[in-house]
C-alpha positions in Angstrom: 89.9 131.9 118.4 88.0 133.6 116.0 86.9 137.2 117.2 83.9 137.4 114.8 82.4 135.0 117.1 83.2 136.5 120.4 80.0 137.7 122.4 79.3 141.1 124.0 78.0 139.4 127.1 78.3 135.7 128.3 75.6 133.8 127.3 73.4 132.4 129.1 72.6 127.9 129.3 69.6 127.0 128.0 67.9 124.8 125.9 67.6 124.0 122.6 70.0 124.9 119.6 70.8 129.0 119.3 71.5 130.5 116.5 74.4 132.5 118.0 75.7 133.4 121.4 73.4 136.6 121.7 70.3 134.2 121.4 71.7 132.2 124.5 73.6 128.5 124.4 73.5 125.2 125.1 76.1 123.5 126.9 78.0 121.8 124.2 77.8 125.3 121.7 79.6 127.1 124.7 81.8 123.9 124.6 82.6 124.8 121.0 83.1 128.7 121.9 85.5 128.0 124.6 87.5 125.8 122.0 87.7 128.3 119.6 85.7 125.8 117.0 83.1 127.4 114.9 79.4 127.9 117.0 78.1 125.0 117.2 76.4 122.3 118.8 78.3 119.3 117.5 81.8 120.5 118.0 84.7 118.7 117.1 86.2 119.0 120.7 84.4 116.4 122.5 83.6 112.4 121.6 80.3 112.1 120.0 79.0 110.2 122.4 79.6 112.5 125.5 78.2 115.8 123.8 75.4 113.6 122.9 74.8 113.3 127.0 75.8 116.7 127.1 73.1 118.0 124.9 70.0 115.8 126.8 70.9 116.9 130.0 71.1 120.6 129.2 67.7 120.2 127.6 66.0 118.5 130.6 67.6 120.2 133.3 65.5 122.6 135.0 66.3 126.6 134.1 66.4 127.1 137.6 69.5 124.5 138.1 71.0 124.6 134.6 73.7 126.8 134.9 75.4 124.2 137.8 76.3 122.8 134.8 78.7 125.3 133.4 82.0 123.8 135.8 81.1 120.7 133.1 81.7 122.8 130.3 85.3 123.3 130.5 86.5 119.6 131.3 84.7 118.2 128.1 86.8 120.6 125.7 89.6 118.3 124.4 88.1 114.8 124.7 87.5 114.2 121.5 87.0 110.8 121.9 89.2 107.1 120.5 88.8 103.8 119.7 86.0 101.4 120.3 87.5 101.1 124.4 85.7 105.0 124.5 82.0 103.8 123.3 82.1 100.6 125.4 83.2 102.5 128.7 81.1 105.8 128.3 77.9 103.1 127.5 78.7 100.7 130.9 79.6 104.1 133.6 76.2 105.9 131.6 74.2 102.4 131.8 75.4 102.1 135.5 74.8 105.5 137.3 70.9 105.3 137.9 69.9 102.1 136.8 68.4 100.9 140.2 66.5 104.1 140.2 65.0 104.6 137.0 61.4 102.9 136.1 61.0 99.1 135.3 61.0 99.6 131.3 63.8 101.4 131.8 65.9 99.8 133.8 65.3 96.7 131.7 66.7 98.6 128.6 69.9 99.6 130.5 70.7 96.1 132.1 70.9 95.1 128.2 72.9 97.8 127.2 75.4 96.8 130.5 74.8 93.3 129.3 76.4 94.4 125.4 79.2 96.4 126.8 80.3 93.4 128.9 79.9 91.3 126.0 82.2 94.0 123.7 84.6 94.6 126.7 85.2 91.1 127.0 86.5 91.3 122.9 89.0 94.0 123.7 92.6 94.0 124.6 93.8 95.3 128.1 93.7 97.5 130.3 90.6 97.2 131.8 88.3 99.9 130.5 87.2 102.8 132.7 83.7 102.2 133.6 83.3 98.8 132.9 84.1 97.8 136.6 81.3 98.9 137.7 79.2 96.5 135.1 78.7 93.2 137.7 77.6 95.8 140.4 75.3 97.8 138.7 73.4 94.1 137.2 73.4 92.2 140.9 71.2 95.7 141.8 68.5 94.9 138.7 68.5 90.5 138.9 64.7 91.2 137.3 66.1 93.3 134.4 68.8 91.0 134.1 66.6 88.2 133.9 64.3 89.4 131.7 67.1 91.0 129.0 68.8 87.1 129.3 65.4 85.9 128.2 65.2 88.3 125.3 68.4 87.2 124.5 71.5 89.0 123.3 72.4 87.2 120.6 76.1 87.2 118.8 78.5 89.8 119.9 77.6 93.0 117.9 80.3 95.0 115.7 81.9 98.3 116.4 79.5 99.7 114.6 76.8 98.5 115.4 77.2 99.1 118.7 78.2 102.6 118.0 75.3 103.4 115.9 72.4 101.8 118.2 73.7 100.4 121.8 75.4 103.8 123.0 73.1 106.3 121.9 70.2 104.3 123.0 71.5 104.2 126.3 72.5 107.3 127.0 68.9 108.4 125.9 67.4 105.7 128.2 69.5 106.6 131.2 68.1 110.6 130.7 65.0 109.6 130.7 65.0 107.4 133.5 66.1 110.2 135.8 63.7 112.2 134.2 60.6 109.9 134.8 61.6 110.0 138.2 59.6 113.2 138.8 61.8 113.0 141.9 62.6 116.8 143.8 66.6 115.8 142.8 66.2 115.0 139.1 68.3 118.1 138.3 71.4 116.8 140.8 70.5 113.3 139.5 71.5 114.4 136.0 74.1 116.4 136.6 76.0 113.5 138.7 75.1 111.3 135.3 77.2 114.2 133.2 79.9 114.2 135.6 80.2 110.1 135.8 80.5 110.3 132.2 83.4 113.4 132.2 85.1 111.5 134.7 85.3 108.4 132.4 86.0 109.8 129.6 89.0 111.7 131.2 90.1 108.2 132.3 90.2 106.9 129.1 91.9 110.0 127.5 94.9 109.1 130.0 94.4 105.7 129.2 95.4 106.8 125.4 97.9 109.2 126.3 101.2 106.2 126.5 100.1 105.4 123.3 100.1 108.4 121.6 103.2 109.0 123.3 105.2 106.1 121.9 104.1 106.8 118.2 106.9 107.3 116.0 106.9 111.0 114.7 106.3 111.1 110.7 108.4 114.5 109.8 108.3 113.9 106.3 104.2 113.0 106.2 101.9 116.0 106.3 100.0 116.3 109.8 97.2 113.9 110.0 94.5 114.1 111.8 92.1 111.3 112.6 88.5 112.0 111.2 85.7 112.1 114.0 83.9 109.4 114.7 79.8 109.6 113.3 77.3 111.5 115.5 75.3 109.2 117.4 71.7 109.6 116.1 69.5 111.2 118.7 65.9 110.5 116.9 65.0 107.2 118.4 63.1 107.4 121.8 64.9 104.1 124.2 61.3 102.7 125.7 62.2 99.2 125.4 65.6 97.4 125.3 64.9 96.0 121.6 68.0 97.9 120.0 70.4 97.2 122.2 69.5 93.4 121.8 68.8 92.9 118.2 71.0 95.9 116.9 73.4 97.1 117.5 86.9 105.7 136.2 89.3 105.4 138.3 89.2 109.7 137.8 86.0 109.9 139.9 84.0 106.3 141.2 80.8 105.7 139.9 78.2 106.0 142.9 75.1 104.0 142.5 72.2 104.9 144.5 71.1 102.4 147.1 67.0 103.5 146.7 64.1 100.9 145.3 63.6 101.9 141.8 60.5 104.4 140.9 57.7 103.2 139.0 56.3 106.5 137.5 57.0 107.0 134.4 57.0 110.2 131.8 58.1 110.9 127.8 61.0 112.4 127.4 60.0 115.2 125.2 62.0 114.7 121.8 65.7 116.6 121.8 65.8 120.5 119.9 68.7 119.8 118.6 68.6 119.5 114.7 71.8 116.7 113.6 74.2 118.2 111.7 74.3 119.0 108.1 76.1 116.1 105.9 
C-alpha cells in the first residue's frame, strides 16, 4: 500500500468526488484505499458496472444513513469484474430489486432493460447466470411495463457492446432513481438492499469464474498478463424513458422483491458529482 496515501484519521462517506482522504470519501475511493490502488473513484478493484451503483447510491443516500454502507465497502475490493455473463447478471438482479416499487416511467424502463438481459442471457453458454433467475418473476410483477416495452419493441439482439455501453448503465441509473422518487421514509434501506443485491451477485459470478481460471494452463515462459479493464460505463445520461435500452444498446444472497403497489410520485435524480475519468 502506498503510505503517501495513508490518512491521519479515517475518513468520513460522503458525497461527491474528494480530492484526498482528509477532504472526506466516497464509497468507491475508500474502495480504492483499502486496495492499496491509487485514490480514486474509478479503481481498478471492482467491475465497472458495480462501482458505477456504488457511486449513485453513496451520492443519494442520506448523510444521516450513509455510513451503513461502509460493511459494503470491503466485499467490492477484488471483483473486478469478467466476461459479458458479469454485465448481463449485475443488469437483470439491479433491474429486478425495486421494479414493482419504483414510478410508472420507471418501471417501464427496467422491464426493458430485464427484457434485454433475457434476450443476451439466452445467447450465452451455461451455467445459468446469477441474477438472471430472478428475470420471469420480477416481469409477471410489471405485466403493464411489459406490455408496453413489447409494444416498443426490442428489436434484434444487441452486441456486447452495446449493451455494455447503454443497457447496463442505464439501468442501474433508472433503478437509483426509482428508489429515490419514492420519497418513501425507507429510501436509504431501499438502496442499500439494491447495493447489497448487486455485491451478492457479483460475488456469485466471481465463483462462477473461479473453475475456470483454475483450469488455465500456467504460461511460465510468457510475461504476466493481465486482462485490461473493461470501459467505464458512462454515467451522463439521465434513464427517464426506456428508449436506450430498446434502440441501443445469486445464489450468494436471493434477490427479495418487494410485494408493495408501485409509487407514482416522481423526482430528478440530481445529476452524479463524479467527474469520469481522465483518458
Amino acid at each position: 500500500m502506498r503510505t503517501d496515501q495513508t490518512p491521519d484519521v479515517l475518513p468520513v462517506l460522503s458525497r461527491g468526488k474528494h480530492r484526498n482522504p482528509r477532504k472526506g470519501a466516497c464509497f468507491m475511493e475508500m474502495a480504492s484505499f483499502l486496495a492499496g490502488e491509487r485514490w480514486s473513484d474509478h479503481p481498478a478493484c471492482t467491475d465497472p458496472l458495480l462501482a458505477q451503483l456504488a457511486r449513485l447510491v453513496n451520492d443519494q443516500t442520506s448523510d444521516e444513513h450513509r455510513h451503513e454502507l461502509t460493511p459494503l465497502i470491503p466485499d467490492v475490493v477484488g471483483l473486478r469484474g469478467g466476461d459479458f455473463r458479469w454485465a448481463v447478471g449485475l443488469t437483470a438482479a439491479v433491474a429486478a430489486y425495486p421494479i414493482l416499487e419504483v414510478p410508472e416511467s420507471t418501471q417501464r424502463a427496467l422491464a426493458a432493460g430485464l427484457l434485454r438481459a433475457r434476450q443476451a442471457g439466452e445467447g450465452l453458454d451455461p451455467p445459468p447466470i446469477p441474477g438472471c433467475k430472478e428475470i420471469t418473476a420480477a416481469l409477471d410483477l410489471a405485466p403493464g411495463a411489459v406490455a408496453w416495452a413489447r409494444r416498443i419493441g426490442l428489436g434484434p439482439p444487441l452486441t456486447e457492446k452495446q449493451f455494455r455501453r447503454h443497457t447496463a448503465p442505464a439501468v442501474v441509473r433508472c433503478a437509483v432513481e426509482g428508489i429515490v422518487a419514492t420519497q418513501e421514509p425507507d429510501v436509504d434501506a431501499r438502496l442499500r438492499g439494491l447495493l447489497a443485491v448487486a455485491v451478492a451477485t457479483a460475488t456469485a459470478l466471481a465463483r462462477q469464474d473461479e473453475p475456470a481460471r483454475q483450469d488455465e494452463p500456467a504460461h511460465q515462459d510468457e510475461p504476466a498478463r493481465q486482462k485490461a479493464p473493461a470501459q467505464d460505463p458512462s454515467h451522463s445520461a439521465m434513464c427517464t424513458t426506456a428508449s436506450p435500452l430498446l434502440t441501443t444498446g445469486a445464489s450468494v444472497r436471493p434477490i427479495t422483491i418487494p410485494s408493495r403497489s408501485a409509487w407514482t410520485s416522481r423526482t430528478r435524480l440530481p445529476k452524479e458529482s463524479h467527474s469520469p475519468p481522465s483518458r
